[in-house]
N, C-alpha and C positions, 0 to 999 in steps of 0.2 A: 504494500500500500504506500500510496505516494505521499507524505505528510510534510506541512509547512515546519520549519524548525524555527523559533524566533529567539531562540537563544544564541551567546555566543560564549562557548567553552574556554576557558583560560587551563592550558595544561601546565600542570607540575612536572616536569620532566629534567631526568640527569644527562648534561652532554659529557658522552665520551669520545675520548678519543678515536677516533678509528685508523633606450632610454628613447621625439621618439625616435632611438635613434640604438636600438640594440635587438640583433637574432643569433639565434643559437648556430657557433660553428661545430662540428663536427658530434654534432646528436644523431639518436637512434630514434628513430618511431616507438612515439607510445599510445597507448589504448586510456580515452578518455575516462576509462574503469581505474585508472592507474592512480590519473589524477584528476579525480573529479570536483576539485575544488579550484581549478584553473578555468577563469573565461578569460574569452578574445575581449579587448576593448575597439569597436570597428566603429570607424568615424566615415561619416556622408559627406564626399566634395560634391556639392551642388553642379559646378561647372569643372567636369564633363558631363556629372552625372554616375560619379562610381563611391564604393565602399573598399575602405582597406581598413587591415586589422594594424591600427595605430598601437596598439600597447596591451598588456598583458595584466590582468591581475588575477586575486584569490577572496574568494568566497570567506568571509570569517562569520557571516551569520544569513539567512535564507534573504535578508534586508539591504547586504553590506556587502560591499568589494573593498580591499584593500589595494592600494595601485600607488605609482610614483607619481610625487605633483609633478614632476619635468612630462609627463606625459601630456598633459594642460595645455603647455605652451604653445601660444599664438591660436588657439581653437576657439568653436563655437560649441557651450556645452549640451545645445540642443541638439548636434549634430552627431553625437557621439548614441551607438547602444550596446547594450553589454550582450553576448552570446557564453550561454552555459549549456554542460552536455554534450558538447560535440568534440571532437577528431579533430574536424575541418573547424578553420576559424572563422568562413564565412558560407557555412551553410549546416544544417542541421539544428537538434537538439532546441534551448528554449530560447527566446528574445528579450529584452526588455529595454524602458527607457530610463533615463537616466533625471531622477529627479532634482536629485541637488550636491555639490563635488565639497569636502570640504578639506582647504589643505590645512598642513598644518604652520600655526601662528610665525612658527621659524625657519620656514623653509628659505632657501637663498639658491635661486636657480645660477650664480654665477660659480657657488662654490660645493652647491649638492650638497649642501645642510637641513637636513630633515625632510629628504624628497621622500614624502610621505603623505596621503591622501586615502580620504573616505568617501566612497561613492555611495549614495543614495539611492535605492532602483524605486521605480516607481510601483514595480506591483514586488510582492515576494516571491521567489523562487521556490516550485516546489521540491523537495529533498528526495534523491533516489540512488538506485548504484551508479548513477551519471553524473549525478548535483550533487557534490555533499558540502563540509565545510573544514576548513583546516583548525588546528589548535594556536593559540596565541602564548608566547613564552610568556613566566612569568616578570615582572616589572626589572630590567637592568641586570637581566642575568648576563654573565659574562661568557662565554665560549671559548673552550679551549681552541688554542693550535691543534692545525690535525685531523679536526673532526670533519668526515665527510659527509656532505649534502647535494640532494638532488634540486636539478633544477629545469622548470620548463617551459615552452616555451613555443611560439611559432617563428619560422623564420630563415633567412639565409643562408647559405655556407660561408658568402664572402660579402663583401660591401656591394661588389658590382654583379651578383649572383641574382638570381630571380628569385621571388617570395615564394615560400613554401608553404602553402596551406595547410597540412597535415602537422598535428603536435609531435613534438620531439623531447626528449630530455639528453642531458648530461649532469655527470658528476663531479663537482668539485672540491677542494679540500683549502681548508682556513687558513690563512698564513697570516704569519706573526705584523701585527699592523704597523712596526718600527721600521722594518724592512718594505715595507709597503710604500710609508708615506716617502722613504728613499727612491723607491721605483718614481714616484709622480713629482718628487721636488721640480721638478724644471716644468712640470705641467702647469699652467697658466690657469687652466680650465675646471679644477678642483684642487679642494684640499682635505688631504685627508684624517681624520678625526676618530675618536672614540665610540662614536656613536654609528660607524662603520663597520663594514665585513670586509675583508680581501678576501679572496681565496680564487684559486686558479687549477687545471689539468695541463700536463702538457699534450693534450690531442683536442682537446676543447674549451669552449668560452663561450659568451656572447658578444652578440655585434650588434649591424642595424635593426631598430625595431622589438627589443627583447624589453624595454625599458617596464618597471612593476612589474615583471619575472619572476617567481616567488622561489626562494631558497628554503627548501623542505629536510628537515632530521628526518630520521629509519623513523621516528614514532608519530610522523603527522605533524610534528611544528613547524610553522612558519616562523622562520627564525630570521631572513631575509629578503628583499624586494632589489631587484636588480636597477642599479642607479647608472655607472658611466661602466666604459672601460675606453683602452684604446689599441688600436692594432689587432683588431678580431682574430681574438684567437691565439695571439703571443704572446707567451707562458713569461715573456720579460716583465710585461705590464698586468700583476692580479687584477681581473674582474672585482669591480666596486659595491655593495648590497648596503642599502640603508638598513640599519641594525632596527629588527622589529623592535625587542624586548627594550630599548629605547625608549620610544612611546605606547607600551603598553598602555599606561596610567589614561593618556591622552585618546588614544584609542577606543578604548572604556566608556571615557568621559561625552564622547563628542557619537558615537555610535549607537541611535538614538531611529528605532523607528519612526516614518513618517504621521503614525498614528497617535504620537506622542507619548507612546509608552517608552516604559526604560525594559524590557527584557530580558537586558542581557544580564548574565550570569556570571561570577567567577567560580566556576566548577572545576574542581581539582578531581583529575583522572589519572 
């Protein structure tokens, strides 16, 4: 049975070790059962008259998408609808519109500080093996080096590659963010911070179009949203994730159906 869920699950879990302008280089196909808490974000150019799948986010309650504010940039927010359930990022599974974006109070699209945003749907999604919802870390946990997570995504192989409609993931692994903000000191275009993921594979990354790409633990949490990187796909330069457990608190706060109930829950599983 199909049922609306209007909660949102905050997990307790232990990590161990083990943008729009980003898509996934060198992923496998996956089955929307895999990651059913992944929609396309697909935006309407009126002139020509077409639909692309502008950005990536995740399901955190039947109400709410989690996604990157850099995804925002320069749009029309009527233009934008979210697609859940499907493979394909522009056909199948459910539809919805987009009722109100909200980013967060700190965000800094020059330096990718707190590219973090809450999407509003206008009706609810209903919950199935296609639709579900991810878990939310809990407030400012920290992540070791190490730990690997998945990530997914629609999208490229290269910059000048053709769009891939068909979902994909890859794996990556967390690196120490000292060495990190080293990789990008000469980068103009960010800076990198605490409130940050690195982590990289040497056979994949993201590139054009991956941007709110959610970085998944083995147990369900979203523990990342995919912010910049550079040079898709070189293992020199780690992939960038806005740290969820960051704004948890904010999240929480501001994650608020349109019916003006509050919902949501902090339920430890």
């Amino acid at each position: 049975m199909v049922t609306k869920v209007l909660c949102l699950t905050l997990a307790l879990f232990c990590a161990v070790s083990a943008a729009s302008e980003n898509r996934l280089v060198g992923g496998s196909p996956a089955a929307i059962t895999e990651f059913p808490s992944v929609v396309a974000l697909v935006y309407h150019y009126p002139r020509p008259n077409i639909f692309i799948q502008r950005c990536v986010g995740s399901l955190i309650s039947s109400w709410h998408v989690l996604t990157s504010a850099y995804c925002f940039t320069g749009s029309i927010l009527t233009n934008f609808h979210i697609r859940a359930g499907s493979a394909q990022s522009l056909s199948g599974g459910q539809m919805r519109s987009v009722r109100q974006m909200i980013k967060h109070p700190e965000y800094d699209e020059e330096t990718r500080n707190a590219d973090i945003a809450v999407v509003i749907l206008n009706q609810a999604l209903g919950i199935s093996q296609t639709v579900g919802v991810l878990y939310l870390p809990p407030a400012n946990t920290i992540l070791p080096v190490g730990l690997q997570a998945r990530v997914a995504s629609w999208g490229f192989e290269t910059e000048d590659g053709p769009q891939h409609a068909s979902l994909k993931s890859i794996t990556l692994t967390t690196q120490n963010l000292e060495l990190c903000k080293e990789a990008y000191e000469d980068d103009g275009e960010i800076k990198i911070n605490e409130d940050q993921i690195c982590a990289l594979s040497e056979s994949a990354g993201t590139c054009f179009g991956d941007s709110g790409a959610p970085m998944i633990t083995y147990n369900n949490v979203l523990i990342g949203l995919s912010s910049y990187y550079k040079e898709c796909g070189d293992s020199s330069y780690p992939d960038v994730f806005t740290r969820v457990a960051a704004h948890t608190d904010w999240i929480m706060e501001v994650a608020v159906a349109p019916t003006g109930e509050r919902p949501l829950s902090r339920t430890v599983v």
